[in-house]
Every structure is written in C-alpha cells, then in structure tokens.
PyMOL Python script that loads the backbone (N, CA, C, O; Angstrom):
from pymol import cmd

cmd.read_pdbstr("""\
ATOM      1  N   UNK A   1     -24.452  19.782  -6.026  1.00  0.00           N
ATOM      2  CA  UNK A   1     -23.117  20.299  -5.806  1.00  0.00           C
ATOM      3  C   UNK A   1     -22.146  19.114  -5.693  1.00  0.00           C
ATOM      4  O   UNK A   1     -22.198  18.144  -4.936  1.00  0.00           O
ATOM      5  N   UNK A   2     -21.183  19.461  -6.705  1.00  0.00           N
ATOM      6  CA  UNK A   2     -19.896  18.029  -6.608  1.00  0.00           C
ATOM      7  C   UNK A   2     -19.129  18.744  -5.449  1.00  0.00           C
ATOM      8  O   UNK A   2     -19.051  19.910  -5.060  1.00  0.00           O
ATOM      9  N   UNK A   3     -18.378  17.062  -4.908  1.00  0.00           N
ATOM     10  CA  UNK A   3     -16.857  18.045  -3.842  1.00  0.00           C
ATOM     11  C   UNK A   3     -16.040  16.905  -5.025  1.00  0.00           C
ATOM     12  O   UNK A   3     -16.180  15.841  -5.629  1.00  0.00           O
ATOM     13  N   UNK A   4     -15.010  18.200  -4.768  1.00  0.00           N
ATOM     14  CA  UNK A   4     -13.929  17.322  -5.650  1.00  0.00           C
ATOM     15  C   UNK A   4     -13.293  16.368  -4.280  1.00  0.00           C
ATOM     16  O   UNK A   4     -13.544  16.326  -3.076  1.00  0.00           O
ATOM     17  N   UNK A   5     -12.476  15.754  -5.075  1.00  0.00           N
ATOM     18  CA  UNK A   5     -11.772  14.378  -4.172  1.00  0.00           C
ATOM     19  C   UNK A   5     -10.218  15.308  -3.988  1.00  0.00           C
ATOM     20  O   UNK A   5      -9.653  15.796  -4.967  1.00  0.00           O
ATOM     21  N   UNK A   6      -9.818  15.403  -2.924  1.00  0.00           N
ATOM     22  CA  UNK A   6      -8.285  15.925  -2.558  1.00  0.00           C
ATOM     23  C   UNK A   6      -7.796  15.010  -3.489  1.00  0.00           C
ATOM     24  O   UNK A   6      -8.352  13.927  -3.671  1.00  0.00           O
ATOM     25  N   UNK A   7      -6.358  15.518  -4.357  1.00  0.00           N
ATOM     26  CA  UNK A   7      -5.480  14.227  -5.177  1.00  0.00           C
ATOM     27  C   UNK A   7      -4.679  14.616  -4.411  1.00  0.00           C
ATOM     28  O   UNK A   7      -4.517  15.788  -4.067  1.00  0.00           O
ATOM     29  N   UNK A   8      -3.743  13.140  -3.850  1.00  0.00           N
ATOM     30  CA  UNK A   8      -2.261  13.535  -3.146  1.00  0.00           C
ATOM     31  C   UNK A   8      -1.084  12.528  -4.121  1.00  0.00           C
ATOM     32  O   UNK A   8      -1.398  11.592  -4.857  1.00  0.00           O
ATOM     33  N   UNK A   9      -0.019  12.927  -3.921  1.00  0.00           N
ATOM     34  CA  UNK A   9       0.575  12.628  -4.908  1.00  0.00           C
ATOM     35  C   UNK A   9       1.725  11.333  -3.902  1.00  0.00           C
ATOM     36  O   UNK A   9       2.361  11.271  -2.850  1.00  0.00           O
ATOM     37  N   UNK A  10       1.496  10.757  -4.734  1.00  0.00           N
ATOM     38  CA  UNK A  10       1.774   9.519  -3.281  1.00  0.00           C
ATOM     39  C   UNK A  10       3.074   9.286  -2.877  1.00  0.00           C
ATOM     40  O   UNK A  10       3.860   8.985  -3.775  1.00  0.00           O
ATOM     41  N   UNK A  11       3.359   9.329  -2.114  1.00  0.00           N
ATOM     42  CA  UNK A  11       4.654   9.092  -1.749  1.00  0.00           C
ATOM     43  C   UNK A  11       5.911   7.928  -2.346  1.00  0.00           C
ATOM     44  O   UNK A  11       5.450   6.797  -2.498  1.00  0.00           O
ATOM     45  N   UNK A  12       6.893   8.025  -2.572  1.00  0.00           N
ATOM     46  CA  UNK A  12       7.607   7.296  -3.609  1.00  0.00           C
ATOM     47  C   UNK A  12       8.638   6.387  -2.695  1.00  0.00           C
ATOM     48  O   UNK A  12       9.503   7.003  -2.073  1.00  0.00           O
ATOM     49  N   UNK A  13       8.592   5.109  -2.596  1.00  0.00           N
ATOM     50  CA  UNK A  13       8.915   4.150  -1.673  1.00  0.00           C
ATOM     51  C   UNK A  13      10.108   3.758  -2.623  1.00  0.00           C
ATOM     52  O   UNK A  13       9.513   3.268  -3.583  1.00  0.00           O
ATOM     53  N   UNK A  14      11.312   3.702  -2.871  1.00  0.00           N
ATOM     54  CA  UNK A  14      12.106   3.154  -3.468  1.00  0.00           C
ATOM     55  C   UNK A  14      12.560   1.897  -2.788  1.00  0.00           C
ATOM     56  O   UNK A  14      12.739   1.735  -1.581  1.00  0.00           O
ATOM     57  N   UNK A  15      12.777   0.702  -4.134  1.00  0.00           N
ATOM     58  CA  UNK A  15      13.062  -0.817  -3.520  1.00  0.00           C
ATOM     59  C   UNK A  15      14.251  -1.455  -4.663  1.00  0.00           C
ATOM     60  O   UNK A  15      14.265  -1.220  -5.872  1.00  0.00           O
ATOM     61  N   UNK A  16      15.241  -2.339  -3.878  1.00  0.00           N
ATOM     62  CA  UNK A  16      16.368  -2.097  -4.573  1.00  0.00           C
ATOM     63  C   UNK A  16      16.350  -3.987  -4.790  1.00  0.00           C
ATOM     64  O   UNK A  16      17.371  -4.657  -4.945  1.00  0.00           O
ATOM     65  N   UNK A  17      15.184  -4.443  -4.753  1.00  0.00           N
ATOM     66  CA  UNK A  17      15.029  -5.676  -5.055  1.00  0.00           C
ATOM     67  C   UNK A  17      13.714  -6.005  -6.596  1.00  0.00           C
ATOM     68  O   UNK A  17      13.105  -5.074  -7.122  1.00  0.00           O
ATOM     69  N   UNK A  18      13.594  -7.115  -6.922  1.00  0.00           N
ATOM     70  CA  UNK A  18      12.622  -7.048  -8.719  1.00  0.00           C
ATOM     71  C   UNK A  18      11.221  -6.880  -7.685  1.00  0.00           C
ATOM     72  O   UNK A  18      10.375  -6.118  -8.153  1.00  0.00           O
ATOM     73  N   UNK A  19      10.936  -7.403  -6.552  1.00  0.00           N
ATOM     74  CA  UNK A  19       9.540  -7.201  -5.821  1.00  0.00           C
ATOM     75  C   UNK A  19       9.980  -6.756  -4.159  1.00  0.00           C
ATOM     76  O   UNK A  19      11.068  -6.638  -3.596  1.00  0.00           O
ATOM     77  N   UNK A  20       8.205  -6.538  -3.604  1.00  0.00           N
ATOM     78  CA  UNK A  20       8.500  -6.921  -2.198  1.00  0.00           C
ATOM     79  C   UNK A  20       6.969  -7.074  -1.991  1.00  0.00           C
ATOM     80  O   UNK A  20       6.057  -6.710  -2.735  1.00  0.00           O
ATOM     81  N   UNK A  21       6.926  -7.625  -0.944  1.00  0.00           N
ATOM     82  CA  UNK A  21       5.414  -8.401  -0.688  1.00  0.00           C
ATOM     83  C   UNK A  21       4.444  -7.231   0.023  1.00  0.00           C
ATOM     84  O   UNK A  21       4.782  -6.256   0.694  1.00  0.00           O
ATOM     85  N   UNK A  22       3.400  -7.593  -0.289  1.00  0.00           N
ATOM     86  CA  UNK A  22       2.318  -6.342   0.202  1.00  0.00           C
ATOM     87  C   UNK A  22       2.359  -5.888   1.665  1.00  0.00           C
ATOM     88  O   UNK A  22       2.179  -4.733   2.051  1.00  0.00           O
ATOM     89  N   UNK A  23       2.633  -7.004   2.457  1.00  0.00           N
ATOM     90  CA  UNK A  23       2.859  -7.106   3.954  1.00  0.00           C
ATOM     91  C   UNK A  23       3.911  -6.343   4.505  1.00  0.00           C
ATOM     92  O   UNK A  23       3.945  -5.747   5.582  1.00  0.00           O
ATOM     93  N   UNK A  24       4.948  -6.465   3.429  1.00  0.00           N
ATOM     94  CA  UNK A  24       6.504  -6.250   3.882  1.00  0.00           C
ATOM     95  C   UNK A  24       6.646  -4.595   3.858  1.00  0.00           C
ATOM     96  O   UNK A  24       7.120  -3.809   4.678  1.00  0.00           O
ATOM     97  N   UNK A  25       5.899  -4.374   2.286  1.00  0.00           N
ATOM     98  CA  UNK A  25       5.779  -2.935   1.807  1.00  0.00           C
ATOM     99  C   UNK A  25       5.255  -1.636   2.996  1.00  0.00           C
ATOM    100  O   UNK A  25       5.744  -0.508   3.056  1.00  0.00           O
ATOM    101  N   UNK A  26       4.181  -2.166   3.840  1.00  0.00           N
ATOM    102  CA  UNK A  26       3.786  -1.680   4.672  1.00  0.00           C
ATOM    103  C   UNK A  26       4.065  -1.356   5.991  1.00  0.00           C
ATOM    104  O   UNK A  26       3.776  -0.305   6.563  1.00  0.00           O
ATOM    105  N   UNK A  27       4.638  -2.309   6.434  1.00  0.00           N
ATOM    106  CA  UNK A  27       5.902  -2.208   7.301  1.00  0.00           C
ATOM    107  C   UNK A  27       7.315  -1.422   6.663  1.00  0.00           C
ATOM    108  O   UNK A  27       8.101  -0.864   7.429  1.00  0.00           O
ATOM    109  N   UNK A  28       7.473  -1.442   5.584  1.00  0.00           N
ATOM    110  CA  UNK A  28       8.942  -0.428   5.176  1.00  0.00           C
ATOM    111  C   UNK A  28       8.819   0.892   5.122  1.00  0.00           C
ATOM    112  O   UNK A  28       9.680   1.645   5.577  1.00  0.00           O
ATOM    113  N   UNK A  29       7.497   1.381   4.437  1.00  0.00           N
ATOM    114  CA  UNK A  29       6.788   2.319   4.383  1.00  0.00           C
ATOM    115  C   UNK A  29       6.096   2.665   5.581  1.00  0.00           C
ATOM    116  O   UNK A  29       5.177   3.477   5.473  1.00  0.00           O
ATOM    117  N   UNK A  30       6.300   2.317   6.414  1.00  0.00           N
ATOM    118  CA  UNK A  30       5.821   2.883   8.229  1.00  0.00           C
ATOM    119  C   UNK A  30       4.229   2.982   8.088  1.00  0.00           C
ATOM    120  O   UNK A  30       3.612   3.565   8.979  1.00  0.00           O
ATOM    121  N   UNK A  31       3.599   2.475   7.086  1.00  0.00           N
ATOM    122  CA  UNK A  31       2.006   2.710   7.111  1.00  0.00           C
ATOM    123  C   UNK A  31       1.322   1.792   8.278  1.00  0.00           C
ATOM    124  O   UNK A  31       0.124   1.841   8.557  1.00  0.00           O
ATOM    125  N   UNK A  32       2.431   0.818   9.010  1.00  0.00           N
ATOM    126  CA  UNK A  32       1.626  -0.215  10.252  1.00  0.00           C
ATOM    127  C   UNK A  32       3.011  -0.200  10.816  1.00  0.00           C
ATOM    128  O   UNK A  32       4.103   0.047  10.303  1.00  0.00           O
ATOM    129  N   UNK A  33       2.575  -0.600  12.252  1.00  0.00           N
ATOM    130  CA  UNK A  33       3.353  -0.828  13.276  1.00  0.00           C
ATOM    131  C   UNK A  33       4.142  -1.970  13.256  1.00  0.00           C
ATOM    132  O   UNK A  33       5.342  -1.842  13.500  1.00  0.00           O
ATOM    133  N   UNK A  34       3.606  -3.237  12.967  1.00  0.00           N
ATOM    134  CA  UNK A  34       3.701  -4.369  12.495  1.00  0.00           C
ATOM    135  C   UNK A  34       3.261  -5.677  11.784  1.00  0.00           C
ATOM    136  O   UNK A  34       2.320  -5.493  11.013  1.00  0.00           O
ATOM    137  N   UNK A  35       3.488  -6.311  11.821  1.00  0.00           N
ATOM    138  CA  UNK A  35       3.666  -7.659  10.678  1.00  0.00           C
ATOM    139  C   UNK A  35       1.850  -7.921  11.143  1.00  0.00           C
ATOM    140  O   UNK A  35       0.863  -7.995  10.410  1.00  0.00           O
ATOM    141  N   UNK A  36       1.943  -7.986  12.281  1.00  0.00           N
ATOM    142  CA  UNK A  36       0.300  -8.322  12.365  1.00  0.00           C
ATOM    143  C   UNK A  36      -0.821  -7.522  12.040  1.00  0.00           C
ATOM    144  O   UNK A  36      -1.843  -7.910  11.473  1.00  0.00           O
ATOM    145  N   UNK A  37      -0.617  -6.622  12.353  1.00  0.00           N
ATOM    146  CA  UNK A  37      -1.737  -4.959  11.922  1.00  0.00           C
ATOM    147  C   UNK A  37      -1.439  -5.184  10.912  1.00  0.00           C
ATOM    148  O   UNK A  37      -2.470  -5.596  10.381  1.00  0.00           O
ATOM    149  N   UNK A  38      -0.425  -5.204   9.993  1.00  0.00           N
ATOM    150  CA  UNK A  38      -0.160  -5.382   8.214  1.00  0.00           C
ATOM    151  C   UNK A  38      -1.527  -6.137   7.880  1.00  0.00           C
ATOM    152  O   UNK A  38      -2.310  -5.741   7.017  1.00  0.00           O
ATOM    153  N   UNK A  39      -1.730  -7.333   8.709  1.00  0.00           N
ATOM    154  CA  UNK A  39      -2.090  -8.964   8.381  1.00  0.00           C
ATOM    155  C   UNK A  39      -3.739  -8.153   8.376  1.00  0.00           C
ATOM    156  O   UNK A  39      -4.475  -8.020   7.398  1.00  0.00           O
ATOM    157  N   UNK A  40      -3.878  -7.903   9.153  1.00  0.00           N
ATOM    158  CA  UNK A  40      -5.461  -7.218   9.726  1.00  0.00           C
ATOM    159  C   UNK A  40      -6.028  -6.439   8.964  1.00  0.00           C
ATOM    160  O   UNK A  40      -7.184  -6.566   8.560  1.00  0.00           O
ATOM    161  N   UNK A  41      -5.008  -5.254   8.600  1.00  0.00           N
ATOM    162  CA  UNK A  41      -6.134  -4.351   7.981  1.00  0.00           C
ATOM    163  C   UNK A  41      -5.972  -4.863   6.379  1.00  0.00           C
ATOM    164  O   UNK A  41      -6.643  -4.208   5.582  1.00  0.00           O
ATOM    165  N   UNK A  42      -4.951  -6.237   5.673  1.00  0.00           N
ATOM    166  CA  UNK A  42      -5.026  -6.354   4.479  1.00  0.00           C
ATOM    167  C   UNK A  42      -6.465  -7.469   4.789  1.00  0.00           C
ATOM    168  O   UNK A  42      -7.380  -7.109   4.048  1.00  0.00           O
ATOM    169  N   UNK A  43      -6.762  -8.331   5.408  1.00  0.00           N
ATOM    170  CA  UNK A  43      -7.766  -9.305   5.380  1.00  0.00           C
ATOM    171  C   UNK A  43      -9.258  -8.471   5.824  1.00  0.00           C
ATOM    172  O   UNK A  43     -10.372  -8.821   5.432  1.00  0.00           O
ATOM    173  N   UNK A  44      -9.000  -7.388   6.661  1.00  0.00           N
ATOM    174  CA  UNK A  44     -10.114  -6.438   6.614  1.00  0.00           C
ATOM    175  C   UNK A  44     -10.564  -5.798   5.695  1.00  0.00           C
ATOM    176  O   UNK A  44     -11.695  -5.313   5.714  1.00  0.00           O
ATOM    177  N   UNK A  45      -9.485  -5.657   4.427  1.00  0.00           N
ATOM    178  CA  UNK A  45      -9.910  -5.311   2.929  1.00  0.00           C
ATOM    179  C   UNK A  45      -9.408  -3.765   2.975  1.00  0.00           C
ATOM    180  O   UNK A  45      -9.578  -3.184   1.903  1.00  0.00           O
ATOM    181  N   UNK A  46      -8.931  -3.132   3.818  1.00  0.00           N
ATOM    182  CA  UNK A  46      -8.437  -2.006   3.720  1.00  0.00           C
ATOM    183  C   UNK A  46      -7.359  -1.050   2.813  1.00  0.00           C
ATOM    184  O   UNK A  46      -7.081   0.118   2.539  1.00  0.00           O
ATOM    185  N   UNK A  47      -7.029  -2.249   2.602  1.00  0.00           N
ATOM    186  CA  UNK A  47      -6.166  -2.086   1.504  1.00  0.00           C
ATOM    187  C   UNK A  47      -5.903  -1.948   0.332  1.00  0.00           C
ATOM    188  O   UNK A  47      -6.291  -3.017  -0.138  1.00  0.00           O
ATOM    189  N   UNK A  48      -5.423  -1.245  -0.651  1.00  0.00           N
ATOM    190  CA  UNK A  48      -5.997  -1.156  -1.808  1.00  0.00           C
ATOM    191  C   UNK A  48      -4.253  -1.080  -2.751  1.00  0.00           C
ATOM    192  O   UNK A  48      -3.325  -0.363  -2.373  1.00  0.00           O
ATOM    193  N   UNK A  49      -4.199  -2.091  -4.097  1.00  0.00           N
ATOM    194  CA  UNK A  49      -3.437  -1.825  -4.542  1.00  0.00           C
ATOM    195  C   UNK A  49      -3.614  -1.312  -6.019  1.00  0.00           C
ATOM    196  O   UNK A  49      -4.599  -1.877  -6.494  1.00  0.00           O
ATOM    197  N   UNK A  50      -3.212  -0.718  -6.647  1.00  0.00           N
ATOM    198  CA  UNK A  50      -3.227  -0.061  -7.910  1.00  0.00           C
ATOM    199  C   UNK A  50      -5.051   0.538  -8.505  1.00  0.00           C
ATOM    200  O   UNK A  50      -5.583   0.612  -9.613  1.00  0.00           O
ATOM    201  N   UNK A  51      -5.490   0.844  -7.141  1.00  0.00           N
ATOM    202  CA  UNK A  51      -7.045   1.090  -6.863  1.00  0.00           C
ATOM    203  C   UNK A  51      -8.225  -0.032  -7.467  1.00  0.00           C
ATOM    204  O   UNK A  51      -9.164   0.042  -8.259  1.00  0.00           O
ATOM    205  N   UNK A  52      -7.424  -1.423  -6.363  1.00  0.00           N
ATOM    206  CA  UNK A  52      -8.379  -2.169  -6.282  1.00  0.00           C
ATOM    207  C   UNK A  52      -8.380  -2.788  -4.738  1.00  0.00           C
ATOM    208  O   UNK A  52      -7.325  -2.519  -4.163  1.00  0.00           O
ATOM    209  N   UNK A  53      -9.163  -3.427  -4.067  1.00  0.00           N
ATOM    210  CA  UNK A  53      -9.147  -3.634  -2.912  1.00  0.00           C
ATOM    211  C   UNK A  53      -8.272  -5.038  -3.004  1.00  0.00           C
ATOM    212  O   UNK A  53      -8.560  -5.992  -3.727  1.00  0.00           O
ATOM    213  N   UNK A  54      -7.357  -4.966  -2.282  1.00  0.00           N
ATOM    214  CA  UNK A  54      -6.395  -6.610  -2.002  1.00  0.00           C
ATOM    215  C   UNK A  54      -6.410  -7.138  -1.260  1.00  0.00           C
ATOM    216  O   UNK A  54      -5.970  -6.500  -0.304  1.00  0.00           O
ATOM    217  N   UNK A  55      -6.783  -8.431  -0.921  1.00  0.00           N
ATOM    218  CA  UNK A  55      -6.588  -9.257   0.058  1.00  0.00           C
ATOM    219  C   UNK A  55      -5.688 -10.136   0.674  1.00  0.00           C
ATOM    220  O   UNK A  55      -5.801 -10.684   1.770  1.00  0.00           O
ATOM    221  N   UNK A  56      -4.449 -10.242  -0.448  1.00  0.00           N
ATOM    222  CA  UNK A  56      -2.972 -10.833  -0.508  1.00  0.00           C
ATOM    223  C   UNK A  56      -2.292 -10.254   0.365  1.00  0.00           C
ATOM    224  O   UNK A  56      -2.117  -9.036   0.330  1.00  0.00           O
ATOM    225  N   UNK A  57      -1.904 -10.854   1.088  1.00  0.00           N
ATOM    226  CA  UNK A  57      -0.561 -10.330   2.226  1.00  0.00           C
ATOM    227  C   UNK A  57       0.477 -10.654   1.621  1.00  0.00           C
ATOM    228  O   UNK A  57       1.460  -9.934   1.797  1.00  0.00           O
ATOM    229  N   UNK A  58       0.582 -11.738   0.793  1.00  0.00           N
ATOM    230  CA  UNK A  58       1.906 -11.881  -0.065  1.00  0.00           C
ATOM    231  C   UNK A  58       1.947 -11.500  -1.114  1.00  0.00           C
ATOM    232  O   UNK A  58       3.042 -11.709  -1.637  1.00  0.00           O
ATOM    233  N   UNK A  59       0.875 -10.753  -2.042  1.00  0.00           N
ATOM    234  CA  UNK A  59       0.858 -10.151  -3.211  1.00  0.00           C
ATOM    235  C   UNK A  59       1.966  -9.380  -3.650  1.00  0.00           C
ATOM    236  O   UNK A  59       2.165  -8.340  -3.021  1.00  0.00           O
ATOM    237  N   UNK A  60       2.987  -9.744  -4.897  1.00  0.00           N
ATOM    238  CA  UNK A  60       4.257  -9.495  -5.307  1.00  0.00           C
ATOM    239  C   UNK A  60       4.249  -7.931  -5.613  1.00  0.00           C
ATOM    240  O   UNK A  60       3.557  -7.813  -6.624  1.00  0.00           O
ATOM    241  N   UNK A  61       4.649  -6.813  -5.253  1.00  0.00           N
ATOM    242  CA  UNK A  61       4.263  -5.512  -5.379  1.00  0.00           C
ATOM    243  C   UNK A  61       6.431  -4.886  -6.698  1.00  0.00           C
ATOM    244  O   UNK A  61       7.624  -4.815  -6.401  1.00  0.00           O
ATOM    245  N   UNK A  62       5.621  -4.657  -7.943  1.00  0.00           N
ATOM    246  CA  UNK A  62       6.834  -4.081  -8.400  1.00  0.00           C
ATOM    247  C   UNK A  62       6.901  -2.378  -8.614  1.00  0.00           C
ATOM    248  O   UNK A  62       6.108  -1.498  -8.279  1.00  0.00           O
ATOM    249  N   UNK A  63       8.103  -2.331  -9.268  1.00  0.00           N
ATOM    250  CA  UNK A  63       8.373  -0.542  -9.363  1.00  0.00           C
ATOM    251  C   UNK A  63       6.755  -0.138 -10.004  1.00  0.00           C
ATOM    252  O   UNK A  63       6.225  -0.878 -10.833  1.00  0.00           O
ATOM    253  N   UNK A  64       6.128   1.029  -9.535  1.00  0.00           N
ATOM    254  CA  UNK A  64       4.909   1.464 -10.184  1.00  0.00           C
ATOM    255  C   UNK A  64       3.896   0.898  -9.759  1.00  0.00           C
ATOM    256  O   UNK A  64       2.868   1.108 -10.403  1.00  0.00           O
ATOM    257  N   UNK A  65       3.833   0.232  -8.869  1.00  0.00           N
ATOM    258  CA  UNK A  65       2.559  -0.172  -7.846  1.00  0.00           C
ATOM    259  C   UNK A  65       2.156   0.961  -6.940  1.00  0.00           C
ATOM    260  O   UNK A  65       2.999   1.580  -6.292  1.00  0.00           O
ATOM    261  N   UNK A  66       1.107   1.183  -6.901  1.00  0.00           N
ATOM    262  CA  UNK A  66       0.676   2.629  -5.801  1.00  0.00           C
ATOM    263  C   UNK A  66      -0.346   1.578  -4.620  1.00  0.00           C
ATOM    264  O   UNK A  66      -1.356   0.896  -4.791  1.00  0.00           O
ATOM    265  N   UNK A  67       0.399   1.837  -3.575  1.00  0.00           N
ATOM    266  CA  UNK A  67      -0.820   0.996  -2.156  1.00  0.00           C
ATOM    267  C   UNK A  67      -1.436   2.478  -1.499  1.00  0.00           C
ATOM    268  O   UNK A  67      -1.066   3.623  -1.237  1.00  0.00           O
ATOM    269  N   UNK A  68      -2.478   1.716  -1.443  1.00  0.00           N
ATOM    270  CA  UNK A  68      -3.511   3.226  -0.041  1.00  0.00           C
ATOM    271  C   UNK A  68      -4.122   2.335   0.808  1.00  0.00           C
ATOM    272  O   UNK A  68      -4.936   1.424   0.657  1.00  0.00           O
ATOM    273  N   UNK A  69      -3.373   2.946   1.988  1.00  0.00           N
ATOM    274  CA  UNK A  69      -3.644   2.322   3.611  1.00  0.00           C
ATOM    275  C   UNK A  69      -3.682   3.181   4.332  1.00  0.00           C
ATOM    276  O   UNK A  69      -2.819   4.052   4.222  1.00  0.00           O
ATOM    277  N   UNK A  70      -4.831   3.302   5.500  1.00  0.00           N
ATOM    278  CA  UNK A  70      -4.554   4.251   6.498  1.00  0.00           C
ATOM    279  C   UNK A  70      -4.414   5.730   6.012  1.00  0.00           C
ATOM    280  O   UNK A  70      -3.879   6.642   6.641  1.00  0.00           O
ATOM    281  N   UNK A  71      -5.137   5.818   4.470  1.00  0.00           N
ATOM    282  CA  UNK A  71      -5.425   7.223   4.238  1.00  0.00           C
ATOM    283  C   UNK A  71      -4.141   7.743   3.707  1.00  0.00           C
ATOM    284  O   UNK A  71      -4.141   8.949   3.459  1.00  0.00           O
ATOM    285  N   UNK A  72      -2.677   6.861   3.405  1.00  0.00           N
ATOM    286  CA  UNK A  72      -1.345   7.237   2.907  1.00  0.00           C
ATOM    287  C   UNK A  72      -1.740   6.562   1.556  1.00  0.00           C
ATOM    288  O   UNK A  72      -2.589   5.682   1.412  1.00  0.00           O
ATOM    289  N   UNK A  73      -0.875   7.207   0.484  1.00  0.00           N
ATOM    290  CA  UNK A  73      -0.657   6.575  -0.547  1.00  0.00           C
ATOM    291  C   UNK A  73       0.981   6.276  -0.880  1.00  0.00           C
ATOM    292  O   UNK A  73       1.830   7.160  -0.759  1.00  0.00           O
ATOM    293  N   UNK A  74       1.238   5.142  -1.240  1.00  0.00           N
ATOM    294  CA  UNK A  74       3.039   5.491  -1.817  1.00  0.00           C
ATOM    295  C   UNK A  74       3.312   4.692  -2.567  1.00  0.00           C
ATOM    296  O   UNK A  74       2.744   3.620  -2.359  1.00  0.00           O
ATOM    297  N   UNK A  75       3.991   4.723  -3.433  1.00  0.00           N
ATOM    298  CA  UNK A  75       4.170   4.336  -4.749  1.00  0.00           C
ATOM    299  C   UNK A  75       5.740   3.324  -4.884  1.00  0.00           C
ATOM    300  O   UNK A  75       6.789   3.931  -4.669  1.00  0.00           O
ATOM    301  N   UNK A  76       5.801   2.030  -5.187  1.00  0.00           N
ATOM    302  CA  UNK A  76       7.003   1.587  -5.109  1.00  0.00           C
ATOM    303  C   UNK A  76       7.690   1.977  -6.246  1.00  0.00           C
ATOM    304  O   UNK A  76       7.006   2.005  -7.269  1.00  0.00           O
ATOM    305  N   UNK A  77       8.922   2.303  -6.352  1.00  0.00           N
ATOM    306  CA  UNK A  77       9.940   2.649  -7.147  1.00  0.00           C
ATOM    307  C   UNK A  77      11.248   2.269  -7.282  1.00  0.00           C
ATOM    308  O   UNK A  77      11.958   2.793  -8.140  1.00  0.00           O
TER     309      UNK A  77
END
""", "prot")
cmd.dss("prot")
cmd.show_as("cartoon", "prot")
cmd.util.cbc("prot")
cmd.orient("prot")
C-alpha cells in the first residue's frame, strides 16, 4: 500500500531586491525566530532549497527559489 505525500502549495514570499540570503529569507518569512535558530537548523541540514538539502546561510536565494523549513514551504517571488 502507497500513502501519497500531502502537496502544499508553498507559500509566495515576494522580494523587491535581485536576491536575499538563505538566513535572511527565513527570518522574513517568520519560518525562525531568529538570526541564530536560522544559523542552526541551516548547519543541522534542515533545510532544503529547491529540494536539495543546504548548508549555506549565505546562499543567494532569487525569484523562483522554493525553501522547506520547519515543515513550511515558500517560494521567493
């Protein structure tokens, strides 16, 4: 017996700059409390950008990047 996987349709983070950093993204997007929990759960590997696991806290994130943290997905735009 398969279970299907819930699809959620990720939330759409609009950014009015050419990037913003993986760290920063997460904090704008309320997915962490702060700059340090950002730091933690990206070096804990929790993090995942365009469904790969990232370890960059400064990794340059543009329009059409999708991050999943903490079970949220959202999509910069």
């Amino acid at each position: 017996m398969r279970i299907k996987a819930k699809v959620v349709k990720p939330e759409e983070i609009p950014i009015s700059t050419e990037f913003i950093k993986l760290d920063q993204l997460l904090k704008f997007a309320n997915l962490v409390e702060s700059g340090g929990m950002a730091k933690e759960l990206i070096e804990a590997g929790e993090v995942s950008v365009n469904g790969e696991k990232c370890l960059m806290r400064g990794k340059k994130l543009r329009a059409g990047d999708t991050v999943i943290c903490a079970g949220r997905a959202v999509k910069v735009v």
